[in-house]
N, C-alpha and C positions, 0 to 999 in steps of 0.2 A: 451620827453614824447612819448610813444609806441601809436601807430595808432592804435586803436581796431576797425577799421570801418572792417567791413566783405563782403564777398559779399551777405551773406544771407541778412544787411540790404539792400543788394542794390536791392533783390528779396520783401523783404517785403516792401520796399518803394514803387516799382512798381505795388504790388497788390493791393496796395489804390488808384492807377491812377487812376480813374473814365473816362469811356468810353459813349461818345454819337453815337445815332445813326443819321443818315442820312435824316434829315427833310424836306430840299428843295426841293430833286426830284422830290416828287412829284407821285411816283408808289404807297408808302403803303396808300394816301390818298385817289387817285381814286380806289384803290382795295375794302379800307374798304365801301367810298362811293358807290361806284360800287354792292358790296353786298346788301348794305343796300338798294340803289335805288332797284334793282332786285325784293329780297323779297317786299320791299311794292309795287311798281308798280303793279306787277304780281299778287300779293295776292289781291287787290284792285279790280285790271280787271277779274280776274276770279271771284271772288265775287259779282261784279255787275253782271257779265252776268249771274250766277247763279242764282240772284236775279230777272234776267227777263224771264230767260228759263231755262227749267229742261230737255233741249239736252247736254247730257254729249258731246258729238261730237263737238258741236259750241262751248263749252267753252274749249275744248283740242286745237281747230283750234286759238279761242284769242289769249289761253295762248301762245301758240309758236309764233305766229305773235307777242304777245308782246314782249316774249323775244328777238328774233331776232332784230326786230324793236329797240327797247330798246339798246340792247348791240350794235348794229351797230352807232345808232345816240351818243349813249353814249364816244364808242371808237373814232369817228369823232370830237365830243364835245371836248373831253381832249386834242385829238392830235393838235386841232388849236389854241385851250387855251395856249396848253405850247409851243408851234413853235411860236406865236404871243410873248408870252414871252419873252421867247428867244431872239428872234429878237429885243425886246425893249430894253432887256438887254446888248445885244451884240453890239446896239447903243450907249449908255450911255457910255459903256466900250473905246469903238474907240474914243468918243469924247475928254472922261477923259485923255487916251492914248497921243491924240494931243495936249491936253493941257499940257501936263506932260512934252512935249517934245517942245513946242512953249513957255508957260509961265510956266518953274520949278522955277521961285522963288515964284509966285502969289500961287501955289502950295504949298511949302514950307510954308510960312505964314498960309494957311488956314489949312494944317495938323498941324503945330505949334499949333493955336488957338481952334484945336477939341482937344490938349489934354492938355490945360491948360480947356479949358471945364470940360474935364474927373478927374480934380485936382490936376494935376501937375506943381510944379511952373513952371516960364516962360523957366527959364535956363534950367531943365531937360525937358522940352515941346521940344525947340529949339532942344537939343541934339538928341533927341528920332527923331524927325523930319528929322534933317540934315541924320541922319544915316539910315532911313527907304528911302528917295531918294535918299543915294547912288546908289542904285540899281532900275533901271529900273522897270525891274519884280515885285521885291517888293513893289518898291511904286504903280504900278497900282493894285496889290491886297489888301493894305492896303487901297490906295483909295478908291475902291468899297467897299470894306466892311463897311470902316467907312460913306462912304458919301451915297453909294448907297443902304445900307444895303445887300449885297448879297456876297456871294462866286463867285468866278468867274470861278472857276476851279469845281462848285456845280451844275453845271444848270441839269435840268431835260430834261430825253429822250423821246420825244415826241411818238416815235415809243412803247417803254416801258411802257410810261401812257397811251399809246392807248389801247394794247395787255393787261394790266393789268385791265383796264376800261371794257373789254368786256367779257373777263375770270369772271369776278367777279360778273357781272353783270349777264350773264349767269346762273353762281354758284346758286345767289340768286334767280333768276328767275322761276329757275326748281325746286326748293325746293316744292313750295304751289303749283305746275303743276301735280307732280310725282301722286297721287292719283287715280288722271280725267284719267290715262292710266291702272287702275285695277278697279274701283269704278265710279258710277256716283250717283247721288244725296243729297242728307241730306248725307250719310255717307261720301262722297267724298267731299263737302262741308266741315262739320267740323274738315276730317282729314288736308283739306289747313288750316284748320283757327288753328287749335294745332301747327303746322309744321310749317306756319309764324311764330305764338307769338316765338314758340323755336328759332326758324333760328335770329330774333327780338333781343331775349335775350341774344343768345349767342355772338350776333357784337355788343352787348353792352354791354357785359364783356371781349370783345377780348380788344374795346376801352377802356375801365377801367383798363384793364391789361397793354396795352401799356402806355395812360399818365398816371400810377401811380393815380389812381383815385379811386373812390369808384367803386369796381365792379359791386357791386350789384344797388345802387342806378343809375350807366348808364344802366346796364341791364333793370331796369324798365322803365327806360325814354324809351330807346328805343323801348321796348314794348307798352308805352302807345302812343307813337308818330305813329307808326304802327299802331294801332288799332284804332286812329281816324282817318286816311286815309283810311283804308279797312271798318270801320263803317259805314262814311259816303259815301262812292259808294255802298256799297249795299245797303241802302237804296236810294240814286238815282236809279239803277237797279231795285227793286224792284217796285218802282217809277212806273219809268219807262213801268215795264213789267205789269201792273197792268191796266196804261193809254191806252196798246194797247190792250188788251185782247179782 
């Protein structure tokens, strides 16, 4: 019987591949975080201050102390977060490694029984097992994955979540600031408070767009999440600037 296989099926089989992106690193999370800290921080702190002085000046001097302040501690924050990571991870790895290589049958066994776990009888558990520590390499990346939950060859670049953290943060920062350098009062005011809720909205339909989510319904969240942290410091400011008068 004649072969009809083609190679167009072998193009159209490929185009149903389904492709994931990159979730461990650890860059798109401090970026989108990064944004979103920025705008509320910053829209927050300009908002109080404006709530206790009507010096366009003093509130342009916050706003930048904040952002700088902000993105510097922000970029520091991530860079020790994923370098301590790392380093926890890259312990577990060496331990796993010597075991691998002091006790491969103890090894052996306990991969056997994650994938009679996983539902495979004992005999194809055993085989699947014996043949993933043939290989060294492979078995310390099966190991981690299965036991440590992690990629090994995935870890995040702490210079990268730093650089990304403070860019982003930045980004967001300057958004609800840009006004205070053309405008000062009631109008410079409610063009920060337009320019958050949007800036707000939009990393909460960027987020709904990446996990496949309701764009609109994170959009709003994130706006209303926004607007009770900038709510509540202007009236502390307000507060505040009322108590010293």
């Amino acid at each position: 019987m004649a072969d009809d296989h083609t190679p167009d099926d072998d193009h159209h089989h490929d185009h149903w591949v389904h492709m994931h992106r990159d979730v461990q690193g650890g860059a798109a999370r401090a970026a989108v975080f990064g944004v979103s800290d920025g705008l509320v921080s910053n829209v927050a702190l300009i908002l109080g201050i404006a709530g206790a002085s009507t010096d366009g000046s003093l509130v342009r001097l916050a706003g930048i102390s904040g952002l700088l302040a902000g993105a510097i501690s922000m970029a520091a924050g991530e860079w020790v977060s994923v370098r301590a990571q790392n380093e926890l991870i890259e312990r577990e790895l060496e331990i796993e490694r010597r075991s691998l290589q002091e006790n491969p049958e103890a090894e052996l066994r306990e991969l056997a029984a994650i994938y009679r776990e996983r539902g495979l009888d004992p005999e194809a558990a055993a085989t699947v097992a014996e043949g993933v520590m043939a290989d060294p390499e492979i078995a310390l990346d099966i190991h981690a994955r299965e036991e440590l939950g992690v990629d090994p060859n995935g870890l995040g670049s702490p210079a990268l979540v730093a650089v990304a953290s403070f860019v982003a943060f930045a980004v967001g920062a300057v958004i609800p600031l840009a006004p205070w350098f053309v405008a000062d009062g009631t109008a410079a005011t409610v063009t920060s408070v337009v320019l958050g809720a949007a800036g707000a909205g939009i990393v909460g339909w960027l987020v709904g767009y990446f996990t496949e989510r309701s764009r609109l319904r994170t959009a709003i969240r994130q706006v209303l999440v926004a607007a009770g942290a900038c709510g509540a410091t202007f009236m502390i400011g307000s507060a505040l600037g009322v108590s010293i008068s």
